[in-house]
C-alpha positions in Angstrom: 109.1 62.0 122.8 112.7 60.9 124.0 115.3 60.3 121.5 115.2 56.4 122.3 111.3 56.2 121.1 112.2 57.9 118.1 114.9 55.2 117.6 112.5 52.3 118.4 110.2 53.6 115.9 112.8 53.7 112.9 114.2 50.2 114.0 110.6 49.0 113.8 110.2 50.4 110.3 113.0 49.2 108.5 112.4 45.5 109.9 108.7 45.8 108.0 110.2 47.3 105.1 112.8 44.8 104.9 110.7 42.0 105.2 108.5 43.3 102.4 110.9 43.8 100.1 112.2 40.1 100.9 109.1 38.8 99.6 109.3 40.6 96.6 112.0 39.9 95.3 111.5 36.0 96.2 108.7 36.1 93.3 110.0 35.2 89.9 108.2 37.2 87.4 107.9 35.3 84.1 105.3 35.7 80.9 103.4 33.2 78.7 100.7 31.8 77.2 97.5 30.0 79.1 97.1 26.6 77.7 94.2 24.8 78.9 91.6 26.2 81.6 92.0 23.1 84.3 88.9 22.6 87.2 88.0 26.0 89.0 90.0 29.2 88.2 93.5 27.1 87.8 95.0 27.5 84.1 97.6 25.4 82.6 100.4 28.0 81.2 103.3 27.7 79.4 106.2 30.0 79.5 107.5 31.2 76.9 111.3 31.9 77.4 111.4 28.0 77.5 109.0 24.6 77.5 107.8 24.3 81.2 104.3 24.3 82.2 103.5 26.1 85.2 99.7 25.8 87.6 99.0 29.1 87.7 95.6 30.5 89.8 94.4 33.9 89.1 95.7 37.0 91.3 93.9 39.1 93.7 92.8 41.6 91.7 91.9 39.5 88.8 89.6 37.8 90.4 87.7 41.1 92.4 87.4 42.6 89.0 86.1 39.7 87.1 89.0 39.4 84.8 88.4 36.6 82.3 91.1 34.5 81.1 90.6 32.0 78.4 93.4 29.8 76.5 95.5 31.5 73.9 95.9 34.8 76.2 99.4 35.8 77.0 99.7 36.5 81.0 101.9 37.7 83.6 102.8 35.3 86.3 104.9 35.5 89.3 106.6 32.2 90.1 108.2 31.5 93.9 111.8 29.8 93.4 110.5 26.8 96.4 107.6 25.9 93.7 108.3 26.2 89.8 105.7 24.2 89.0 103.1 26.4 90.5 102.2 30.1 90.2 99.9 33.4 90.0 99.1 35.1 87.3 99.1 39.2 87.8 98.3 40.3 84.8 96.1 39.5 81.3 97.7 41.0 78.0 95.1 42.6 75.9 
């Protein structure tokens, strides 16, 4: 291999490693308390550093394992800054 493909191959990484970490840190991780279980697996949650009430659907892996989530349980949620009414939540508390 040249020099130039070795280039092109770093260039190519650090564009996919920026753009990951982009989306990342777009995500506003927050924590509170599921309120009311709404139609399908949405939940009604409210946060707890303040009043708001955030739509919150369960994450990827919460859903492959079979996590349940009932009201009362205190969750993880990651929140995009476009959308604070809506969210995901990532993780149940035990």
């Amino acid at each position: 291999m040249s020099k130039k493909d070795n280039k092109k191959d770093s260039k190519k990484d650090n564009k996919k490693d920026n753009c990951v970490e982009k989306k990342k840190e777009a995500l506003l991780p927050m924590e509170g308390t599921v309120v009311e279980a709404v139609k399908g697996s949405r939940f009604r949650v409210r946060l707890d550093n303040s009043e708001h009430i955030v739509l919150c659907h369960l994450g990827g892996k919460l859903r492959k394992h079979y996590i349940k989530v009932v009201p009362g349980d205190k969750v993880d949620i990651e929140v995009t800054p476009y959308d604070l009414t809506r969210g995901r939540i990532i993780y149940r508390h035990r």
